[in-house]
Backbone bond lengths (Angstrom), bond angles and torsions (degrees), N, CA, C in turn:
res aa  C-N    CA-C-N  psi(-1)  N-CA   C-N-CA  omega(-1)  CA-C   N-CA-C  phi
1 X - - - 1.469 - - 1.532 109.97 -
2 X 1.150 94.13 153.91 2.081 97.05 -167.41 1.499 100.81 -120.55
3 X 1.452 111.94 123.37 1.544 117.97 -164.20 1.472 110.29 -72.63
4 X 1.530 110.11 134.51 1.417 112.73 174.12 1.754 127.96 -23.37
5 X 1.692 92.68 -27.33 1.931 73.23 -164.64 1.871 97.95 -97.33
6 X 1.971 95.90 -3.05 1.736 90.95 166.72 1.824 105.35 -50.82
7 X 1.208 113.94 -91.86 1.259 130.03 139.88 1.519 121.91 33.18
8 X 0.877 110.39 -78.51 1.588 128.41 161.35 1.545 99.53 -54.20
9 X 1.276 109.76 -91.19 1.631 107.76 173.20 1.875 114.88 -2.24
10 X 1.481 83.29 -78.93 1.648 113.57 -174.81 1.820 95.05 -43.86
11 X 1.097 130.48 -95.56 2.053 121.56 172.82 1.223 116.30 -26.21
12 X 1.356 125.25 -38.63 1.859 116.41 -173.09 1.715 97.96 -74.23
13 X 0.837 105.89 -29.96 1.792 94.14 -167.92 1.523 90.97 -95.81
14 X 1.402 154.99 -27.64 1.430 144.23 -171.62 1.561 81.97 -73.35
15 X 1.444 134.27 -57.65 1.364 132.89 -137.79 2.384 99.57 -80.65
16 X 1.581 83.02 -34.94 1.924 82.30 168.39 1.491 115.25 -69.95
17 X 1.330 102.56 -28.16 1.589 111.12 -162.99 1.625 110.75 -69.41
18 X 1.671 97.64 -44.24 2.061 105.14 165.94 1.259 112.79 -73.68
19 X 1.240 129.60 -17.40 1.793 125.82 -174.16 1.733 95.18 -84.72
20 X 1.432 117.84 -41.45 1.545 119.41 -162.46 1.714 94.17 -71.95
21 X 1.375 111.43 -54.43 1.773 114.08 -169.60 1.397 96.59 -68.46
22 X 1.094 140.19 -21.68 1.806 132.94 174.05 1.289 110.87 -73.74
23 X 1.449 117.40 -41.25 1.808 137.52 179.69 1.925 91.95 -68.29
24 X 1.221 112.44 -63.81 1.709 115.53 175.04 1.524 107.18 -38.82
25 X 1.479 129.55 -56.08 1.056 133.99 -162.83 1.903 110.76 -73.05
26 X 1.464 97.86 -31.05 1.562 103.92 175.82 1.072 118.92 -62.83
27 X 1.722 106.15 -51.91 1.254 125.74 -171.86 2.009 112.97 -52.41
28 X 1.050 101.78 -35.55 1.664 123.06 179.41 1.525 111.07 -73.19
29 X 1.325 98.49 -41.02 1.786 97.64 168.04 1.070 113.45 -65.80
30 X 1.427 121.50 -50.21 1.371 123.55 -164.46 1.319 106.61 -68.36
31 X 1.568 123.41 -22.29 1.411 123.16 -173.07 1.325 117.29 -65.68
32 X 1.872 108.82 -47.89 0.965 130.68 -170.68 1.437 140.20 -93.44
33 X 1.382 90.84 6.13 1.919 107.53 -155.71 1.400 88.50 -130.03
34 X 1.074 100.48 -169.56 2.065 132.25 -174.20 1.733 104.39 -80.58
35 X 1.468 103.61 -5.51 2.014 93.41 -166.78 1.025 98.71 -46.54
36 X 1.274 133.89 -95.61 1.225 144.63 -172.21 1.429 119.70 14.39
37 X 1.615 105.24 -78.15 1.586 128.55 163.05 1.924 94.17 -23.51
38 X 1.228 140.56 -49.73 1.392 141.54 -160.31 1.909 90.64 -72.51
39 X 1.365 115.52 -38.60 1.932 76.90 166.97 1.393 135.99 -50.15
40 X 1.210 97.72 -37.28 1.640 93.41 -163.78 1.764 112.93 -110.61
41 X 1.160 98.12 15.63 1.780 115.55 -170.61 1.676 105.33 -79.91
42 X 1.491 114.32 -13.99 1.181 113.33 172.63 1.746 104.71 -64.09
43 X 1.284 105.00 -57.03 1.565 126.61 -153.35 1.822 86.39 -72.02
44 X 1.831 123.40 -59.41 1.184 147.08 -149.75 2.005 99.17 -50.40
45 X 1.384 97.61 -50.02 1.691 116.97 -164.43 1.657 90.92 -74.80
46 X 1.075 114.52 -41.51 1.674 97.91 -170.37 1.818 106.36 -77.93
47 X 0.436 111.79 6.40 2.478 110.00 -178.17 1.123 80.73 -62.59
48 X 1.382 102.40 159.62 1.588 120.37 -175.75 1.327 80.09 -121.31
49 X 1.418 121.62 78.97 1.422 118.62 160.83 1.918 109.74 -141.37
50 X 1.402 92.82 149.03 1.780 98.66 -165.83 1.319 85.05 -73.25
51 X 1.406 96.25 151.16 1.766 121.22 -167.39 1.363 145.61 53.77
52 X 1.802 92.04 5.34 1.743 90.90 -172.20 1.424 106.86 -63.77
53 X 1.216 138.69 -2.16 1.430 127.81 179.19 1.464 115.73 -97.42
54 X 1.453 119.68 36.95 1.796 124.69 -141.78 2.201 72.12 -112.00
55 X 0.965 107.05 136.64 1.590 106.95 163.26 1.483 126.54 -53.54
56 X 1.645 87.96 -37.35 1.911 82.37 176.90 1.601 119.45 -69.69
57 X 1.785 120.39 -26.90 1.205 123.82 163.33 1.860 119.15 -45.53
58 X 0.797 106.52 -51.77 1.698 133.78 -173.13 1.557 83.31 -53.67
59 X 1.600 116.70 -83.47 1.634 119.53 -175.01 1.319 120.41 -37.56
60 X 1.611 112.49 -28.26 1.540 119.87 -159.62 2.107 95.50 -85.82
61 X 1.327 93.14 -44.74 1.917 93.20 170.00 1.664 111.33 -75.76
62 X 1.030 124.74 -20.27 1.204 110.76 172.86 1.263 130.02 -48.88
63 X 1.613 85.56 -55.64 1.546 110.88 -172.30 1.259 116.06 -64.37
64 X 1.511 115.73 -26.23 1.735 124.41 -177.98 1.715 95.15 -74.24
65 X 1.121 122.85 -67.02 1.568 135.74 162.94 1.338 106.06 -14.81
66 X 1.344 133.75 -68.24 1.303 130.73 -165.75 1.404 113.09 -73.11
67 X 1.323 124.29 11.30 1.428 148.95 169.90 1.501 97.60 -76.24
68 X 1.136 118.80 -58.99 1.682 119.73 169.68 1.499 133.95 -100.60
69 X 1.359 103.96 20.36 1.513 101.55 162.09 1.110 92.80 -129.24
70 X 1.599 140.57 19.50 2.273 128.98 162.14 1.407 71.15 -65.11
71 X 1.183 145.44 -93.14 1.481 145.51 -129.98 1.604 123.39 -39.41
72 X 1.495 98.14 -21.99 1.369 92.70 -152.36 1.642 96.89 -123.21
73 X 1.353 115.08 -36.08 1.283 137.81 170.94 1.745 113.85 -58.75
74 X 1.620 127.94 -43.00 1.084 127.39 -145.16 1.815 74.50 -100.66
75 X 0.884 127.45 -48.96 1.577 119.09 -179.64 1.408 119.88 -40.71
76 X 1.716 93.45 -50.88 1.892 105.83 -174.51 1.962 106.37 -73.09
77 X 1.108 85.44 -15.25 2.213 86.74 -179.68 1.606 88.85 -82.05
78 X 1.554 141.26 -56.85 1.479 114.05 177.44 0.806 150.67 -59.70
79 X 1.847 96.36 -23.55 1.496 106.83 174.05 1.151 115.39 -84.30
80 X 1.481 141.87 -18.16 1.474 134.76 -148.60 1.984 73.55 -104.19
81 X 1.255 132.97 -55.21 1.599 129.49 -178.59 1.859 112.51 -44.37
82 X 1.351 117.12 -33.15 1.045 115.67 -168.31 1.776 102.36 -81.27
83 X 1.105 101.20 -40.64 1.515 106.39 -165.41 2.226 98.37 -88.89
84 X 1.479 115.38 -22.94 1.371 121.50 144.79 1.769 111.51 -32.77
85 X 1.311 105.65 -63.78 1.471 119.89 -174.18 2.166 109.24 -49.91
86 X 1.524 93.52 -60.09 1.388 108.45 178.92 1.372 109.28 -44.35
87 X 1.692 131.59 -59.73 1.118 147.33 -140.90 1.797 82.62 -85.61
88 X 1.091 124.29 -29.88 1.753 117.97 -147.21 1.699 82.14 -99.59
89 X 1.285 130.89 -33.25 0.957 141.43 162.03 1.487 146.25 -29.76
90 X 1.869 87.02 -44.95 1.473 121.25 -176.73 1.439 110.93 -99.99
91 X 1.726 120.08 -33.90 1.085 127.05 156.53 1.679 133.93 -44.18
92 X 1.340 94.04 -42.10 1.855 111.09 168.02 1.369 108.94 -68.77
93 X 1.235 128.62 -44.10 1.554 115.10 176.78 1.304 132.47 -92.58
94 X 1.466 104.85 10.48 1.861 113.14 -167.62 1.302 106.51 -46.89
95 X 1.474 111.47 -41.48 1.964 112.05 173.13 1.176 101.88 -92.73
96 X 1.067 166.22 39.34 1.711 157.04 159.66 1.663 77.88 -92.01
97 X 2.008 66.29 145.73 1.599 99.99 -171.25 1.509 103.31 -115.62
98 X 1.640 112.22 12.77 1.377 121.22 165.14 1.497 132.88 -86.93
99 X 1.519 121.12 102.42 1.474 118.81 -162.12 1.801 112.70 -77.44
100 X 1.599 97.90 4.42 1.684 106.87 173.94 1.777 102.54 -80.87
101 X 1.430 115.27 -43.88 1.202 132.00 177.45 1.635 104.06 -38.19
102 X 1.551 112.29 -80.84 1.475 126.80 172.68 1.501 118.97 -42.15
103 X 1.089 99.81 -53.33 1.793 104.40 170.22 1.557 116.65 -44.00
104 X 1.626 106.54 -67.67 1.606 104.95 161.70 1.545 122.06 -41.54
105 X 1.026 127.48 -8.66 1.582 119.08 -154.91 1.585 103.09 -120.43
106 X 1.787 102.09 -34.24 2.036 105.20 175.70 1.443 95.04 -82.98
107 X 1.883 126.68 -40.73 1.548 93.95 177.00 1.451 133.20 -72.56
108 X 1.694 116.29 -29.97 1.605 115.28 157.50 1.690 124.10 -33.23
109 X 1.588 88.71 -46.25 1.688 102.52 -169.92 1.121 110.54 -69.24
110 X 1.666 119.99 -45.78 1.513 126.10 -173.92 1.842 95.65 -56.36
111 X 1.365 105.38 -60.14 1.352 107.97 -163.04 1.876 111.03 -33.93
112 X 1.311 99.87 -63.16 1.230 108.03 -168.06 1.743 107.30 -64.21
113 X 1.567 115.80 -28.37 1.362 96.91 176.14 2.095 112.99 -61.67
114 X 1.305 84.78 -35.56 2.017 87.05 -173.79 1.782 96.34 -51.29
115 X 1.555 109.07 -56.84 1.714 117.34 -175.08 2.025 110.90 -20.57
116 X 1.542 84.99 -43.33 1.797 112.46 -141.47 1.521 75.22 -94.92
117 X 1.290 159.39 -46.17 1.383 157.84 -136.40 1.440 101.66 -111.10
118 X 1.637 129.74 -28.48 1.308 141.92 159.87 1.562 113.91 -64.39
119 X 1.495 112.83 -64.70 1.426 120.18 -166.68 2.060 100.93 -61.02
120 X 1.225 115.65 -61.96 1.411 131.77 143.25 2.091 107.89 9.88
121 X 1.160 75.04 -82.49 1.549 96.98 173.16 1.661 126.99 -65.63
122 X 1.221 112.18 -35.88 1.703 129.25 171.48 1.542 99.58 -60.47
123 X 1.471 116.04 -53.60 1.102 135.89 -156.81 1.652 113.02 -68.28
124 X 1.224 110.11 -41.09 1.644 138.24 -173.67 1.299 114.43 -93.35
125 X 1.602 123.35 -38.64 1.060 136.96 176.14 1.551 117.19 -70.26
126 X 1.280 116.27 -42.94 1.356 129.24 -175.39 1.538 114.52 -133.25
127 X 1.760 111.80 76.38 0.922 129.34 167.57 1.318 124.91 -62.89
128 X 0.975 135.27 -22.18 1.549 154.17 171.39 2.098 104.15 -51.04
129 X 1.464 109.38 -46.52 1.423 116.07 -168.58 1.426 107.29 -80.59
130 X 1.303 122.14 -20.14 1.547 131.05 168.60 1.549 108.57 -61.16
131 X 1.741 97.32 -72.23 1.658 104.77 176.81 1.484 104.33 -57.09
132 X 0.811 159.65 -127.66 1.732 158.76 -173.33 2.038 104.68 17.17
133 X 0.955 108.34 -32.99 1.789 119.37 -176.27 1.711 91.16 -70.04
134 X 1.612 108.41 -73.84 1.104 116.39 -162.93 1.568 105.51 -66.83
135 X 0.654 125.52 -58.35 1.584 140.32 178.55 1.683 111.09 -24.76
136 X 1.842 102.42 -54.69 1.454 117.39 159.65 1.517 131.84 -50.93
137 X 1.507 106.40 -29.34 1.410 111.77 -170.52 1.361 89.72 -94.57
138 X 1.475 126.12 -39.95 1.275 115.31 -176.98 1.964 121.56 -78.85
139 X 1.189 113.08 25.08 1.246 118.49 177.00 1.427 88.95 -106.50
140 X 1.191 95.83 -61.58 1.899 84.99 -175.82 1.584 125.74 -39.44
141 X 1.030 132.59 -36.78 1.186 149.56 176.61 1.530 125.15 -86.26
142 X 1.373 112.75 -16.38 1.900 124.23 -167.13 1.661 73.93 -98.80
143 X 1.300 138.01 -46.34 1.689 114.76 -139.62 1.762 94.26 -105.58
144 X 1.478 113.49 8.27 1.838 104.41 138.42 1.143 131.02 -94.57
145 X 1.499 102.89 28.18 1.622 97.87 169.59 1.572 116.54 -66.59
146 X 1.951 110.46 148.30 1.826 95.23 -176.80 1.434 102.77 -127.75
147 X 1.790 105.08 -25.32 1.466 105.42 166.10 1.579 79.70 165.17
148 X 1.884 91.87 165.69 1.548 98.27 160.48 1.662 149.96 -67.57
149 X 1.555 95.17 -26.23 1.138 107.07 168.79 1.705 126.54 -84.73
150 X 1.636 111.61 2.16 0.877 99.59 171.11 2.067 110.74 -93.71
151 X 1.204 109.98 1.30 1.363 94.18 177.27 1.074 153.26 81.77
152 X 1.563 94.30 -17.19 1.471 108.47 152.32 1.345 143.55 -72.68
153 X 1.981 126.18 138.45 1.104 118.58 -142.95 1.529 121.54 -70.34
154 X 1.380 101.95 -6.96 1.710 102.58 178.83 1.580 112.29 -95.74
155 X 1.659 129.27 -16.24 0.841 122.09 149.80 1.580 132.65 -84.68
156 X 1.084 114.68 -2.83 1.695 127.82 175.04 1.535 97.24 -91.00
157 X 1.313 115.53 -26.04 1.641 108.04 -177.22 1.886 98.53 -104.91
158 X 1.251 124.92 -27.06 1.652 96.87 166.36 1.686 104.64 -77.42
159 X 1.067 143.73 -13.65 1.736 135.43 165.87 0.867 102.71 -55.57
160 X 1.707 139.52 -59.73 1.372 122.32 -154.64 1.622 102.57 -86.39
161 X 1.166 134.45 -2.74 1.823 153.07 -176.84 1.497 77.63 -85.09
162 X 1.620 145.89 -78.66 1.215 128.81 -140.51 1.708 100.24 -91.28
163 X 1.470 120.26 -21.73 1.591 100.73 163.62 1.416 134.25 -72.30
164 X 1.423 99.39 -35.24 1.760 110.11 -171.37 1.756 96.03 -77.25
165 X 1.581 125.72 -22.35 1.362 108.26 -175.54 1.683 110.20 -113.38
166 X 1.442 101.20 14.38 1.246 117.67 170.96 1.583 99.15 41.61
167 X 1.621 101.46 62.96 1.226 111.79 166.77 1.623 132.94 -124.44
168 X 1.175 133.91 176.57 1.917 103.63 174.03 2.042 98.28 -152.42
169 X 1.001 108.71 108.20 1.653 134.52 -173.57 1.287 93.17 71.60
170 X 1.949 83.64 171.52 1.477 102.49 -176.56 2.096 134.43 -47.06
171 X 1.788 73.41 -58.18 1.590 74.22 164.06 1.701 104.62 -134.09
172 X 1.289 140.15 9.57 1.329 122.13 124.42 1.729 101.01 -160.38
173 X 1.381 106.17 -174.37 2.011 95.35 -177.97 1.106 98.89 -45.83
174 X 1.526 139.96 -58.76 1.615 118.77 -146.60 1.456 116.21 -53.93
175 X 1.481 107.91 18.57 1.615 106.23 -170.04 1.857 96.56 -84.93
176 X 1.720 109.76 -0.52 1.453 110.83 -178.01 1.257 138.17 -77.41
177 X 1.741 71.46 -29.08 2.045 103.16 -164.24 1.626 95.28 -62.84
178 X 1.221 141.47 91.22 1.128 155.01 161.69 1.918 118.85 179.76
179 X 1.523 85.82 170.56 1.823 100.95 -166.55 1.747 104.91 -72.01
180 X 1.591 122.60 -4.58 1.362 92.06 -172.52 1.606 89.20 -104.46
181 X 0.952 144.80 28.98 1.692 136.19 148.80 1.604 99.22 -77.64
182 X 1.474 100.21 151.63 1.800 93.90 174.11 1.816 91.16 -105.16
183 X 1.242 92.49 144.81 1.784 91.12 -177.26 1.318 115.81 -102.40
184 X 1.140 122.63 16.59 1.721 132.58 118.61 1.480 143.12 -82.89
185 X 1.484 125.99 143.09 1.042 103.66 -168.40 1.888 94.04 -160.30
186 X 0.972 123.27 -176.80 1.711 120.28 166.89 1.554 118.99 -168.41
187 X 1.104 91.86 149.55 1.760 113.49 -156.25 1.361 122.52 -156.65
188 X 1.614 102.22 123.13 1.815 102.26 -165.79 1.559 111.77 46.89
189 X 0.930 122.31 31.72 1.720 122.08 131.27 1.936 94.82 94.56
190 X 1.852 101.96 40.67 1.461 123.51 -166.77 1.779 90.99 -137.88
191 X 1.123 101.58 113.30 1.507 105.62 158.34 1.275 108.80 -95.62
192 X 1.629 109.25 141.37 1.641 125.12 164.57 1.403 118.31 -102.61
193 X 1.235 96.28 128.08 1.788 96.31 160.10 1.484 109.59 -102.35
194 X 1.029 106.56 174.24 1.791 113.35 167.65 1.314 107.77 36.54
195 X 1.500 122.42 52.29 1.637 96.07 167.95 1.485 119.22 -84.46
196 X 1.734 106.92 168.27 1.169 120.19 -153.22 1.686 77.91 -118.37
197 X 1.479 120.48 -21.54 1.750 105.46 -178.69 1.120 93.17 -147.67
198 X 1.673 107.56 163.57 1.731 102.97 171.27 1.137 111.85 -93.56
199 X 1.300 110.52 176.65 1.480 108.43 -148.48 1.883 101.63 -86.94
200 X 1.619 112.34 -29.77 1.090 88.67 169.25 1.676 136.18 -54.07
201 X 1.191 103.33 -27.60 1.522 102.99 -173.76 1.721 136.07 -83.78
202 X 1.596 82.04 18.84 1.731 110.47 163.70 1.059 107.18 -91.43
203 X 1.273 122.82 147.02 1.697 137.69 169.08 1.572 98.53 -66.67
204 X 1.768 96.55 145.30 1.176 111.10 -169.55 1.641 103.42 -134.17
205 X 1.530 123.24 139.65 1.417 99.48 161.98 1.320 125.91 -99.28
206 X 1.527 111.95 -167.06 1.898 107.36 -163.15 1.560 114.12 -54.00
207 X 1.056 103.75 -23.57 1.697 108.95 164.49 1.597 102.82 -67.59
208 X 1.171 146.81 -47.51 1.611 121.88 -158.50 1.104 99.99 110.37
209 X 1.308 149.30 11.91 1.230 142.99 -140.97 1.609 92.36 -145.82
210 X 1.512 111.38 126.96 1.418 146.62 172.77 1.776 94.61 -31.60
211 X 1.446 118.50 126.60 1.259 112.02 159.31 1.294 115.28 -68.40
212 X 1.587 110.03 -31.81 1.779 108.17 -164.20 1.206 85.49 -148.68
213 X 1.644 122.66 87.96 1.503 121.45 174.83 1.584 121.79 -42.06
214 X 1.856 123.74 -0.07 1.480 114.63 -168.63 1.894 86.35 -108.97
215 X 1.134 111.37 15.22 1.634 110.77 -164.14 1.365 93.98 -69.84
216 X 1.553 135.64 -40.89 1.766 113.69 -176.84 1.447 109.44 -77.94
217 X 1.159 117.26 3.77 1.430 103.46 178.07 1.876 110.32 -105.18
218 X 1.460 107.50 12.96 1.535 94.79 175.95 1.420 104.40 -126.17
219 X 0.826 94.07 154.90 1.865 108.76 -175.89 1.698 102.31 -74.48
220 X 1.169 70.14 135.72 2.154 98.98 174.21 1.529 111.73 -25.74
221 X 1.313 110.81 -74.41 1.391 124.57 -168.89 1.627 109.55 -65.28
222 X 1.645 129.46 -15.89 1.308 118.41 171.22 1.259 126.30 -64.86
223 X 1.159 99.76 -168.96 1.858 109.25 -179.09 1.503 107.50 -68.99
224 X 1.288 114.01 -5.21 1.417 87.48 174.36 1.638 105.61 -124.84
225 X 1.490 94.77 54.04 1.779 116.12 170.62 1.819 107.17 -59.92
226 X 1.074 134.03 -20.97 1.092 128.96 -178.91 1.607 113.68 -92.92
227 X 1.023 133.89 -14.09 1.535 133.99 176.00 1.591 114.87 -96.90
228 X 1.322 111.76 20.30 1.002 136.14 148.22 1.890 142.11 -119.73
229 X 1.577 118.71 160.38 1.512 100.26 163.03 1.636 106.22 -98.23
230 X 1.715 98.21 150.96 1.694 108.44 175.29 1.376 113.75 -99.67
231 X 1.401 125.01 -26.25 0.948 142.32 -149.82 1.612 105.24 -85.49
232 X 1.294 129.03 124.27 2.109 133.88 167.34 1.010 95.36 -27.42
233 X 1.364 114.90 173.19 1.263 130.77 160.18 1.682 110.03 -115.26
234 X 1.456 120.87 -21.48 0.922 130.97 178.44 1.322 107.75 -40.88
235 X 1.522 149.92 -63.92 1.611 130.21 -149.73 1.727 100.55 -101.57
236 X 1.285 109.92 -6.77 1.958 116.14 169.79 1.271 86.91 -54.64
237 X 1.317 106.50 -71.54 1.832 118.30 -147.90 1.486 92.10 -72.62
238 X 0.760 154.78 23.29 1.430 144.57 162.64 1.693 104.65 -123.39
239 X 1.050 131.72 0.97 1.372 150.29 -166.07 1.536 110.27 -116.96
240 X 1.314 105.53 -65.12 1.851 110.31 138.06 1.116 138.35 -29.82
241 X 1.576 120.83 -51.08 1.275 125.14 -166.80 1.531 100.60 -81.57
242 X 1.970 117.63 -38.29 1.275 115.52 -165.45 1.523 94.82 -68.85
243 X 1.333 135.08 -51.08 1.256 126.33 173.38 1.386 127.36 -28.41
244 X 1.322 131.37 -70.86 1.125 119.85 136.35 1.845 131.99 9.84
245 X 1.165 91.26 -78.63 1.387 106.58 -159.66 1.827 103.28 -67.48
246 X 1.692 91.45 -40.04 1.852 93.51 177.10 1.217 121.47 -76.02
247 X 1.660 118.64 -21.28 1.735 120.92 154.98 1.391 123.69 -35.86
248 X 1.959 102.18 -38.72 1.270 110.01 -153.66 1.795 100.53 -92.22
249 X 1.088 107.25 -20.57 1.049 131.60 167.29 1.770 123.21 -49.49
250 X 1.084 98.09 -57.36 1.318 111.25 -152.38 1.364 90.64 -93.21
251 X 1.503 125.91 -27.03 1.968 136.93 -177.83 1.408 82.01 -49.08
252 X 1.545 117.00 -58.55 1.805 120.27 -166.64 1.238 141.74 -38.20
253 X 1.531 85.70 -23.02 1.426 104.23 -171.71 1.412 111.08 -74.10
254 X 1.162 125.16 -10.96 1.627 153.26 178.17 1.683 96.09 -69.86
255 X 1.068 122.32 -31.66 1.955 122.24 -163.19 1.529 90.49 -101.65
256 X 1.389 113.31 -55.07 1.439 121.90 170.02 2.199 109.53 -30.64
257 X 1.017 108.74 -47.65 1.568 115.82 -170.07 1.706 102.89 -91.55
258 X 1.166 132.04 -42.92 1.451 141.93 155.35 1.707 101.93 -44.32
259 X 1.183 134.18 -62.72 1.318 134.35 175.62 1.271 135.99 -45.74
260 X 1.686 92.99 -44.80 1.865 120.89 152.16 1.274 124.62 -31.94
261 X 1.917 88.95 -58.40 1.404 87.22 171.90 1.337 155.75 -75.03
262 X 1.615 80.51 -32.02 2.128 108.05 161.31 1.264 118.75 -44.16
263 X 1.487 113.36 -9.49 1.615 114.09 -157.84 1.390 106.19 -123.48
264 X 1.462 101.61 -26.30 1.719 115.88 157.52 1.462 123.02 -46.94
265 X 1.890 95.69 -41.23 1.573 105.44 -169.47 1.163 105.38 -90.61
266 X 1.650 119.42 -18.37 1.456 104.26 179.79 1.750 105.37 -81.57
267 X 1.003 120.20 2.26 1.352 128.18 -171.00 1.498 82.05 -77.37
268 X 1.250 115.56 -79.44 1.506 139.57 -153.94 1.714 109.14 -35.82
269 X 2.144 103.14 -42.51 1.297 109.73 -156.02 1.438 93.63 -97.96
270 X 1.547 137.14 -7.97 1.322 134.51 154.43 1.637 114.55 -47.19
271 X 0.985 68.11 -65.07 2.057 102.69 176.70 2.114 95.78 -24.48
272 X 1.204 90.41 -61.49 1.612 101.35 -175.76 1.529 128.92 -74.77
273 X 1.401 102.75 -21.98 0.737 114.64 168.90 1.600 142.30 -85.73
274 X 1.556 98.62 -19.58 1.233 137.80 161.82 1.987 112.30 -65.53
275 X 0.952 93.96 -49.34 1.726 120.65 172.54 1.586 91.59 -44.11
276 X 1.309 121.52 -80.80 1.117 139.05 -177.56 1.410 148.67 -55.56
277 X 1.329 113.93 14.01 1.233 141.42 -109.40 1.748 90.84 -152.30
């Protein structure tokens, strides 16, 4: 007969082992596929712009997108595989009557819980090094914006960054005053000449639709300073992104207490085995 807390043992690690290889398997989709594109496809599908629903648009934001989830994604595919390994590990010996077996498996396990209880902590503790990461990758990518109607994925993905955070340039409009904006552009069935802003960085309502369709053609500082945003986008989106990242964080802490326990039971089944011995 095989003692209850074998047992127990034996289900907690089969039941981590399918959540980690399902999390592995996500993680690989998301690497490799269009997910991504599904953040901003809420905001992306509604523009009142001809063709945003064309597939190659979709591919062209993806691809800018997957600029900020390699970082976060390629970490979570080793770790959820490594600790896959542990769990598939622990499952094979739930009946071994070898206390060298268990030993290998609470110090691997311990190890990686301290790893996971450090990084955890780096991560939470010093929010500042997250935003500054993202913030960097996202400069590179916000200052090829050329307009909306041209369709390209780094300017279709800084538009929906300055509507959804109701923001306007990186770190404020004057990020415009230069030759690589095109100072035409068109929207909801309105061509611009000469703009003075892009069009995302006018207020829009729940429709998508221009509060004051003459808003890209007036300069920031006029009277019609309010039908626009003034504010970067730079420390939102890095404020955003850490959010994100500390959700994902903090979900962990859930494997962290499951792990606790694996190590409880290997305590327990030493314990018995030692007895027996």
């Amino acid at each position: 007969m095989h003692s209850t807390v074998r047992r127990i043992f034996h289900v907690l690690n089969l039941i981590c082992l399918l959540v980690l290889l399902l999390a592995f398997v996500f993680f690989v989709i998301a690497f490799w596929t269009k997910l991504p594109v599904k953040i901003v496809e809420p905001t992306l599908k509604k523009l009142r712009i001809d063709g945003i629903n064309n597939r190659t648009v979709s591919d062209g934001v993806n691809s800018v997108l997957r600029t900020f989830t390699r970082p976060i994604i390629l970490p979570l595919m080793a770790i959820s595989l490594v600790f896959a390994c542990i769990y598939l590990f622990g499952a094979l010996i739930a009946f071994n009557r070898s206390s060298t077996l268990f030993l290998m498996y609470e110090v691997t396990l311990t190890v990686c819980i301290i790893v996971h209880i450090v990084m955890i902590t780096m991560v939470l503790k010093h929010p500042e090094n997250i935003e500054k990461m993202m913030e960097k990758l996202f400069s590179r990518k916000f200052y090829l914006y050329r307009s909306m109607s041209s369709l390209d994925g780094a300017s279709l993905f800084a538009a929906v960054v300055m509507i959804d955070l109701k923001c306007c340039g990186y770190l404020n409009p004057f990020d415009f005053d230069d030759d690589k904006t095109e100072s035409n552009d068109e929207y909801d069935g309105h061509t611009y000449d000469d703009l003075l802003l892009p069009i995302p960085c006018c207020m829009m309502d729940k429709h998508f639709r221009l509060i004051d369709i003459n808003c890209p053609n007036f300069h920031y500082m006029s009277e019609n300073e309010q039908k626009h945003h003034n504010k970067g986008c730079k420390q939102l989106f890095g404020q955003k992104a850490f959010s994100i990242i500390a959700y994902i964080a903090y979900l962990s802490i859930t494997l962290i207490v499951i792990n606790i326990a694996l190590v409880i039971c290997v305590i327990l089944v030493l314990k018995e085995i030692w007895i027996y011995l």
